[in-house]
N, C-alpha and C positions, 0 to 999 in steps of 0.2 A: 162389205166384207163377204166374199166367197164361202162356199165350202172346202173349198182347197184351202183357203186361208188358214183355215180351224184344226186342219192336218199339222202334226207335229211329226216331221220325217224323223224316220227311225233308221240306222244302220244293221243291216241283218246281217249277221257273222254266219253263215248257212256254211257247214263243213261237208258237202257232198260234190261229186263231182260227176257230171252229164258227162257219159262216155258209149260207144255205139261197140266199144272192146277192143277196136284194132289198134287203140293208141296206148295202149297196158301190157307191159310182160307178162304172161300167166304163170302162175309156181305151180301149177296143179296139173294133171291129166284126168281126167271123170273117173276113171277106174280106181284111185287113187284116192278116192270122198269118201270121209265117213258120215255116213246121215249120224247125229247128235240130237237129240230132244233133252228136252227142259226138265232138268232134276229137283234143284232147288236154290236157296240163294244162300250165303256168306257174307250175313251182317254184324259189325263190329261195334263197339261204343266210341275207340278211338279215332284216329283220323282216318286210317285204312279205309278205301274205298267199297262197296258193298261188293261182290262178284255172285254175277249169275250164275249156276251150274249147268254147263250141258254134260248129259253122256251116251256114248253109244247102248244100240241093244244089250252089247253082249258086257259090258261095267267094264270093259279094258278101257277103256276110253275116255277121260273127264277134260274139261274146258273148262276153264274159270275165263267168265269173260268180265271185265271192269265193268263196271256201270255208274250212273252219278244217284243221288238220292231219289232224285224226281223220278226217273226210271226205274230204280229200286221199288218205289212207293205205287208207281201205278204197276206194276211188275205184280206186286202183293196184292194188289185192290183184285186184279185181273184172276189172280188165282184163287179166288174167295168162292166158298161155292153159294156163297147169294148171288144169284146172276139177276137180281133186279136192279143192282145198280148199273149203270152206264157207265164205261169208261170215257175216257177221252180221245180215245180211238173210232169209236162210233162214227162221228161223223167224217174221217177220213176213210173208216169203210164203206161208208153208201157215197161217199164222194166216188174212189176209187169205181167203185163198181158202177153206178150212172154213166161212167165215164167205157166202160168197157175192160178195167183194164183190168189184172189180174198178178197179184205176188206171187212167182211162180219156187222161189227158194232161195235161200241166203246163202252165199259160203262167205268164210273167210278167209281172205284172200292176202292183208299185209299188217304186217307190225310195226309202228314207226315210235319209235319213242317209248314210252309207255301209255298206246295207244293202238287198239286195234280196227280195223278196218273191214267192210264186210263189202262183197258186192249182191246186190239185191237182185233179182232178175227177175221179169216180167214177161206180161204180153198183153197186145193190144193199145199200147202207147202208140203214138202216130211216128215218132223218131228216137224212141231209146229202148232198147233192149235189156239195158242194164243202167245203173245208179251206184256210184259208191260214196258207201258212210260209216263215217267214224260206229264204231259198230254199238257204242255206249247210247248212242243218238237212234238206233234204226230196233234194237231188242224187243221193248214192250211192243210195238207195233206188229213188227213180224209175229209175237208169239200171238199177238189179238186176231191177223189173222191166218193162224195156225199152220204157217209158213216152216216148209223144213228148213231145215239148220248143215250145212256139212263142211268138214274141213277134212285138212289131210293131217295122217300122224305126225308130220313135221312141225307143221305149223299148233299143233295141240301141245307139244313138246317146248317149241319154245316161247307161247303164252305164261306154260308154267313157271317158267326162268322168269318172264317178265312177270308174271304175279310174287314170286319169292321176291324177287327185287323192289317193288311198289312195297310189299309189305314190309321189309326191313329198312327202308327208308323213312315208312312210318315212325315204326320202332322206333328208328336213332332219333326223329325230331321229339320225340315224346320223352326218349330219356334224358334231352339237352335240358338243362335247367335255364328256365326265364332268366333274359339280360335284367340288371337291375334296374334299367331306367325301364322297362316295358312293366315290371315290378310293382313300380313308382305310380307309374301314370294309369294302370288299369286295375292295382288293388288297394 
């Protein structure tokens, strides 16, 4: 028996997408960006998803951006002001940086669903200038390394919409009463 043998292959479900930008419509102009920093977060007890805060300098401006728990949770570890512990970013930033390369800023860039999307932008990659990810997947990361953030009013405007909508969809599953058989079988 091998050591390959002992390998239990895994399927990676990786939501980002290697782009060099000329294959992507842009919705923005530069002029048109608001830089956004990291306010704070909006966590719930029910199912409601947690939502990061970004907002501009001037507070006209706020971004709820979805997140999952695990993002959430290093999200909060990240903000602690013991900086003796380590995140789990660490070793993505001395990877990143060995390597030359540099997180140069996020925007957000599309809303698919109830799902938002960021493009990341760099330098010193050998073939990409840019990366896109579900922006739920790329948050903690950028904020570890202190990566600006910018969107356009448009797209700030209709997060909101999609957060009102995540959030009342919450709602209605929470106020549907358990099927009797789910009743049955789980109390």
């Amino acid at each position: 028996m091998t050591l390959d043998d002992k390998i239990i292959p895994v399927e990676l479900n990786a939501d980002f997408i290697f782009s060099k930008g000329q294959d992507e419509k842009v919705d923005f102009i530069q002029q048109d960006l608001i830089e956004l920093k990291p306010y704070g977060m909006s966590l719930h007890n029910d199912t409601t998803r947690p939502f990061l805060l970004l907002k501009d300098d001037s507070g006209k401006y706020t971004l709820p951006v979805g997140i999952n728990q695990i993002e959430a949770g290093v999200t909060l570890t990240q903000s602690s002001t013991n900086h003796a512990l380590g995140t789990p970013h660490t070793f993505s930033e001395k990877l990143l940086s060995s390597l030359d390369i540099k997180v140069d800023k996020c925007i957000f860039v599309e809303i698919s669903g109830h799902h938002q999307y960021v493009r990341v932008y760099m330098t010193g990659h050998p073939r990409f200038q840019s990366l896109k990810f579900k922006a739920e997947d790329a948050m903690s990361l950028c904020l570890h390394l202190k990566v600006p953030f910018y969107a356009t009013a448009s797209f700030i405007q209709r997060s909101k919409t999609m957060t009102a909508e995540v959030s009342d969809s919450a709602k209605n599953v929470l106020a549907q009463p358990a099927h009797e058989s789910f009743k049955k079988q789980y109390h």
